[in-house]
Backbone bond lengths (Angstrom), bond angles and torsions (degrees), N, CA, C in turn:
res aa  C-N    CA-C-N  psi(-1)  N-CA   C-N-CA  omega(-1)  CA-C   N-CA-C  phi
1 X - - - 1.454 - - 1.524 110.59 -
2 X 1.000 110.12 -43.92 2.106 118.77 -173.37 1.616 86.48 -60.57
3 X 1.566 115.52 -51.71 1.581 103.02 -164.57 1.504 119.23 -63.85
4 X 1.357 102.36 -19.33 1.918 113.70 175.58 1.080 95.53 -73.23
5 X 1.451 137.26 -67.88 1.595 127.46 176.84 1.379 124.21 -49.79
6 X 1.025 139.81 -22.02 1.549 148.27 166.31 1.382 94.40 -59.09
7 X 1.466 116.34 -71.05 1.444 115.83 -146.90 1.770 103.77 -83.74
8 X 1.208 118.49 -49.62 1.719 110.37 146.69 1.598 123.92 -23.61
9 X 1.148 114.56 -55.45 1.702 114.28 177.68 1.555 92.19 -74.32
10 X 0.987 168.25 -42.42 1.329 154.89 163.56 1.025 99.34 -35.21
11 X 1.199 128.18 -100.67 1.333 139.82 -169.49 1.397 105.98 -45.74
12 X 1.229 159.27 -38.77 1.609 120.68 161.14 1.206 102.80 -64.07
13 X 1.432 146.92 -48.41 1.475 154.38 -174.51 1.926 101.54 -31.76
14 X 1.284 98.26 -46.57 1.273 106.43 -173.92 1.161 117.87 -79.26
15 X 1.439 136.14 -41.03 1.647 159.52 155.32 1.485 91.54 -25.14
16 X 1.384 112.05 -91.23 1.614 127.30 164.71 1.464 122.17 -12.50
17 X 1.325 118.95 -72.20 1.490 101.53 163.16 1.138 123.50 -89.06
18 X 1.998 124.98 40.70 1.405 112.64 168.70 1.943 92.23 -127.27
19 X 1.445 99.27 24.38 1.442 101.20 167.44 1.359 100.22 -122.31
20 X 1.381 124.63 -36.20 1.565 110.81 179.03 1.179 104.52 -66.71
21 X 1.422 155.35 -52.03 1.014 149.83 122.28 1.589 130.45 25.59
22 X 1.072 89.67 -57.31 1.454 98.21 174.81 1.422 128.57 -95.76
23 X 1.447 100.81 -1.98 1.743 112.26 156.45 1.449 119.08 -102.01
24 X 1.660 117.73 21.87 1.252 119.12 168.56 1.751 100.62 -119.95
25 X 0.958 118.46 26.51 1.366 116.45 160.31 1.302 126.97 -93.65
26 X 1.339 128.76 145.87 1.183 131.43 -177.18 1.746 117.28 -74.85
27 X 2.026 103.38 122.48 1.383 88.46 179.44 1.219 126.70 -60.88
28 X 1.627 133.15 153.30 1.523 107.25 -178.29 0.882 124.04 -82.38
29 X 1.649 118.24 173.54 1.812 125.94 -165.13 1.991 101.37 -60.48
30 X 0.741 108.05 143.15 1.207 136.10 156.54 2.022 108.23 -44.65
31 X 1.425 104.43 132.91 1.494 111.65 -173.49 1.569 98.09 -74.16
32 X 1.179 105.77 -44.38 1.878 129.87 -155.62 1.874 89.51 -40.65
33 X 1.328 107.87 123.03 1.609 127.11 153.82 1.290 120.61 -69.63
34 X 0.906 129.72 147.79 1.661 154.22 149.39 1.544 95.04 82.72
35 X 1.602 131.58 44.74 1.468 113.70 173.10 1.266 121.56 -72.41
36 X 1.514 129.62 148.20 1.252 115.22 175.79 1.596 101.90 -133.53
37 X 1.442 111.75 167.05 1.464 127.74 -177.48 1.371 111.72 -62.41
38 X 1.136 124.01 -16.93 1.604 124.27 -166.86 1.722 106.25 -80.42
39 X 1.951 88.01 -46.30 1.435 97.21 -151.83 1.640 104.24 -110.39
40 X 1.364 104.61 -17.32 1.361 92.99 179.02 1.831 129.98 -120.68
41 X 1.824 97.25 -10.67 1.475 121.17 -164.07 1.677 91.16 -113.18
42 X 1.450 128.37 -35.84 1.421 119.56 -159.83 1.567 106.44 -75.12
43 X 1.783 114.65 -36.59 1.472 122.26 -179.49 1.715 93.96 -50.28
44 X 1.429 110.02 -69.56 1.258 104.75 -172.14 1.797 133.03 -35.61
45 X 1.293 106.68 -57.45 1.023 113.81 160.92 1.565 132.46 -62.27
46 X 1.521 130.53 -58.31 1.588 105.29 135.32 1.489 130.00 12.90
47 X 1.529 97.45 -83.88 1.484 99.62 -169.36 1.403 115.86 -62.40
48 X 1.509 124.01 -19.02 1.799 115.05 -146.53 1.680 86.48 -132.88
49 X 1.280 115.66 -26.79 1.685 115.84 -170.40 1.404 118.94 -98.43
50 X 1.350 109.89 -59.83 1.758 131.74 -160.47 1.705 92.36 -28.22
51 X 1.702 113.72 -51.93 1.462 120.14 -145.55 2.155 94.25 -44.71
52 X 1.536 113.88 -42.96 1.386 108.71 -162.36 1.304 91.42 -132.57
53 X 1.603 137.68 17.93 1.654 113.84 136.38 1.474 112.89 -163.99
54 X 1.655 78.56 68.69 1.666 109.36 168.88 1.787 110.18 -98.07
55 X 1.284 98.91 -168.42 1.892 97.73 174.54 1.410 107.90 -69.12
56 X 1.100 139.61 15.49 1.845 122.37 -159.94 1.608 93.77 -141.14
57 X 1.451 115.70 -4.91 1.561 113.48 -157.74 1.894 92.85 -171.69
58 X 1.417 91.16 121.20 1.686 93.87 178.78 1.525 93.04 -129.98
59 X 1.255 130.66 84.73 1.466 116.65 158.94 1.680 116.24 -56.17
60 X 1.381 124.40 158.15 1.031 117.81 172.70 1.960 121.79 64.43
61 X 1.190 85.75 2.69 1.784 100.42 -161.89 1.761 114.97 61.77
62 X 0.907 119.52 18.31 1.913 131.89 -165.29 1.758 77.27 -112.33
63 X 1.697 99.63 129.51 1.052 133.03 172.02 1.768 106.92 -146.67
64 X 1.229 97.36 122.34 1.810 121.70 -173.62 1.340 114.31 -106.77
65 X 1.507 115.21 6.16 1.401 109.20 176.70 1.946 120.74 -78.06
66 X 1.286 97.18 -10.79 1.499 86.76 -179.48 1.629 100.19 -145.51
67 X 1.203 119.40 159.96 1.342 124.05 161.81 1.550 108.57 -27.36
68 X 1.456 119.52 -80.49 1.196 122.26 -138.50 1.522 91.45 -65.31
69 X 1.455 151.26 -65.75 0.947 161.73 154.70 1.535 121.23 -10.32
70 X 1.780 120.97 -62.45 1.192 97.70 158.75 1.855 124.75 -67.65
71 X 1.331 123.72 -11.52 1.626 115.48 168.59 1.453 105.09 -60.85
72 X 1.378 113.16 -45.91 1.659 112.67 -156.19 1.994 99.76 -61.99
73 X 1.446 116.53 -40.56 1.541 124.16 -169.28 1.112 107.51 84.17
74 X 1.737 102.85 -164.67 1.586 101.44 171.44 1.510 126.15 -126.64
75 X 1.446 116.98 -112.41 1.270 124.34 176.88 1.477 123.57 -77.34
76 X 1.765 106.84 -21.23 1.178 123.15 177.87 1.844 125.28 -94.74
77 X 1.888 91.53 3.65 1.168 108.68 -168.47 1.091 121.16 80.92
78 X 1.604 122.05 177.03 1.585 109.49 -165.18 1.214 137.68 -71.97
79 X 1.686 116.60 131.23 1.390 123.06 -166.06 2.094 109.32 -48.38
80 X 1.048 105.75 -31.42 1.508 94.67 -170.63 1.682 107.24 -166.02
81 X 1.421 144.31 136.42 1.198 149.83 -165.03 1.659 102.51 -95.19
82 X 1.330 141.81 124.01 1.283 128.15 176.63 1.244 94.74 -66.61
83 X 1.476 86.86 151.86 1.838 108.50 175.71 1.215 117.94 67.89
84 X 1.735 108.11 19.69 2.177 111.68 179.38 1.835 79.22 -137.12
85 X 0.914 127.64 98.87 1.249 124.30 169.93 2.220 113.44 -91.88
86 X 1.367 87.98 -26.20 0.993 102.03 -174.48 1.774 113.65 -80.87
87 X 1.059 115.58 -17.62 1.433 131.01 -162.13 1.484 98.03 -120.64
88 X 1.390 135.09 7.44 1.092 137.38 171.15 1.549 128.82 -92.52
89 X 1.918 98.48 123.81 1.805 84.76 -168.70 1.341 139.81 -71.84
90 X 1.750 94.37 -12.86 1.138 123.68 167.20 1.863 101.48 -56.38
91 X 1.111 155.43 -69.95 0.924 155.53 -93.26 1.841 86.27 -139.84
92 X 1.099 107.88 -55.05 1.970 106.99 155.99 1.744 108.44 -47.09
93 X 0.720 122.05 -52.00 1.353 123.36 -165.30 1.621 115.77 -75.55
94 X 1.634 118.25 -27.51 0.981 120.92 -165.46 1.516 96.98 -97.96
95 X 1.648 119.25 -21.47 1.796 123.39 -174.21 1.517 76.53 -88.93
96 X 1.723 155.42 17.34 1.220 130.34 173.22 1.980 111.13 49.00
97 X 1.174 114.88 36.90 1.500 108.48 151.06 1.247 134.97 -44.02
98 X 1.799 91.75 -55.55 1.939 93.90 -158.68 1.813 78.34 -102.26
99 X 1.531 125.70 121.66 1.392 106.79 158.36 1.402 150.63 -47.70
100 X 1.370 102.48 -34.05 1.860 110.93 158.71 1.396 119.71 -57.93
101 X 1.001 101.49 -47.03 1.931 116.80 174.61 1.837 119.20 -64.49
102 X 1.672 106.32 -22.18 1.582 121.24 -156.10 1.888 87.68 -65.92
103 X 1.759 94.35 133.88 1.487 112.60 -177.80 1.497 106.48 -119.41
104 X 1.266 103.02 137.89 1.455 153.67 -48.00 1.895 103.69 -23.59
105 X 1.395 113.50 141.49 1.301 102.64 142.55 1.132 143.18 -31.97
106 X 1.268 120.47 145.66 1.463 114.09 -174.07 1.598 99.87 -84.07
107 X 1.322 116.96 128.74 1.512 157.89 144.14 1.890 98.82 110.01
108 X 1.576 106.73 43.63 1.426 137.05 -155.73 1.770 97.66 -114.88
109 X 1.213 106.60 -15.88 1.405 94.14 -148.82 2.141 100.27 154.20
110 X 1.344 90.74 154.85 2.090 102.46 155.63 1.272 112.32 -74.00
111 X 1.563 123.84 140.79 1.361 121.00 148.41 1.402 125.86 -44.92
112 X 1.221 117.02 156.00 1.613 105.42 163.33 1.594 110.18 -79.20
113 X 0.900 95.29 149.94 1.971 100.63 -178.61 1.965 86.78 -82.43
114 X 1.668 76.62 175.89 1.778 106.25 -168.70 1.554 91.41 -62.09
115 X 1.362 119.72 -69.82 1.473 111.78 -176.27 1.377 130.13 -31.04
116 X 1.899 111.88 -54.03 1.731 113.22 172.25 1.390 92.92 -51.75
117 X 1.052 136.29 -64.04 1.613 137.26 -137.28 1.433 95.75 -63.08
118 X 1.402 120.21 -44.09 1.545 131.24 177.43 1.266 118.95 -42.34
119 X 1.394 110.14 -56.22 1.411 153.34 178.00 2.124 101.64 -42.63
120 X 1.240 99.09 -60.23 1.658 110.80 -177.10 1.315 95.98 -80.02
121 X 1.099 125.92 -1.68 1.531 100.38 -156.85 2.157 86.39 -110.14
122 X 1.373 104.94 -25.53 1.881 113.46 175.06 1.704 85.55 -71.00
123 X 1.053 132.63 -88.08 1.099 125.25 155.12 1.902 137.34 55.71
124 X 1.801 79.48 -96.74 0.916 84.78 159.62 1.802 138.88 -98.13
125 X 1.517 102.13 -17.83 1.346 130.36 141.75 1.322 105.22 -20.74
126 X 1.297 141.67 -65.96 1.461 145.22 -129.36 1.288 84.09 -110.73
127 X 1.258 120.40 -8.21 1.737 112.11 -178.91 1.647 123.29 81.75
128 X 1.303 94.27 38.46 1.765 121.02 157.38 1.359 118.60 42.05
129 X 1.508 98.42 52.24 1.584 88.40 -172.93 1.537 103.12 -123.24
């Protein structure tokens, strides 16, 4: 009986961290062709970013209101490399990977859902333009 309970508490133990786990993965890029920052990445950001790195407020010195500005990044260096969507901290930060890093803060703002995150991640894939 002890050995059924041992190996039972494993196995949910294990379940458990192969679901937390699996909500720190990145949703995948988005199929959608020809996205661009104006029309398809700036709404997004607007809504979930502008408040702290828009024109009036640059936390971090990272400002997302325009092309040239989110390419340049900030203090931490650049938010994201075209064509590394996956390796981008911008794009870690916004799927909330690393928790210190997770964008917006928590009680900061909504997450972005799987789709936006998808969305930045074709994006920058397509070579961030």
């Amino acid at each position: 009986m002890k050995r059924f309970t041992i190996a039972l508490s494993l196995c949910t133990g294990l379940a458990f961290t192969a679901a937390a786990a699996a909500k720190k993965e990145l949703p995948p890029a988005s199929k959608k062709a020809g996205l661009t920052f104006d029309k398809d990445i700036k709404p997004i950001f607007e809504k979930n970013c502008f408040e702290c790195h828009g024109d009036k407020k640059q936390k971090g010195k990272l400002r997302l209101d325009t092309l040239a500005f989110a390419t340049k990044g900030g203090e931490n260096g650049k938010a994201f490399v075209a064509g590394k969507s996956a390796d981008s901290a911008l794009v870690k930060s916004v799927a909330r990977l690393v928790e210190d890093d997770a964008m917006p803060p928590e009680g900061k703002g909504k997450p972005l859902t799987a789709e936006q995150i998808g969305l930045i991640r074709a994006w920058i894939d397509q070579g961030a333009k």
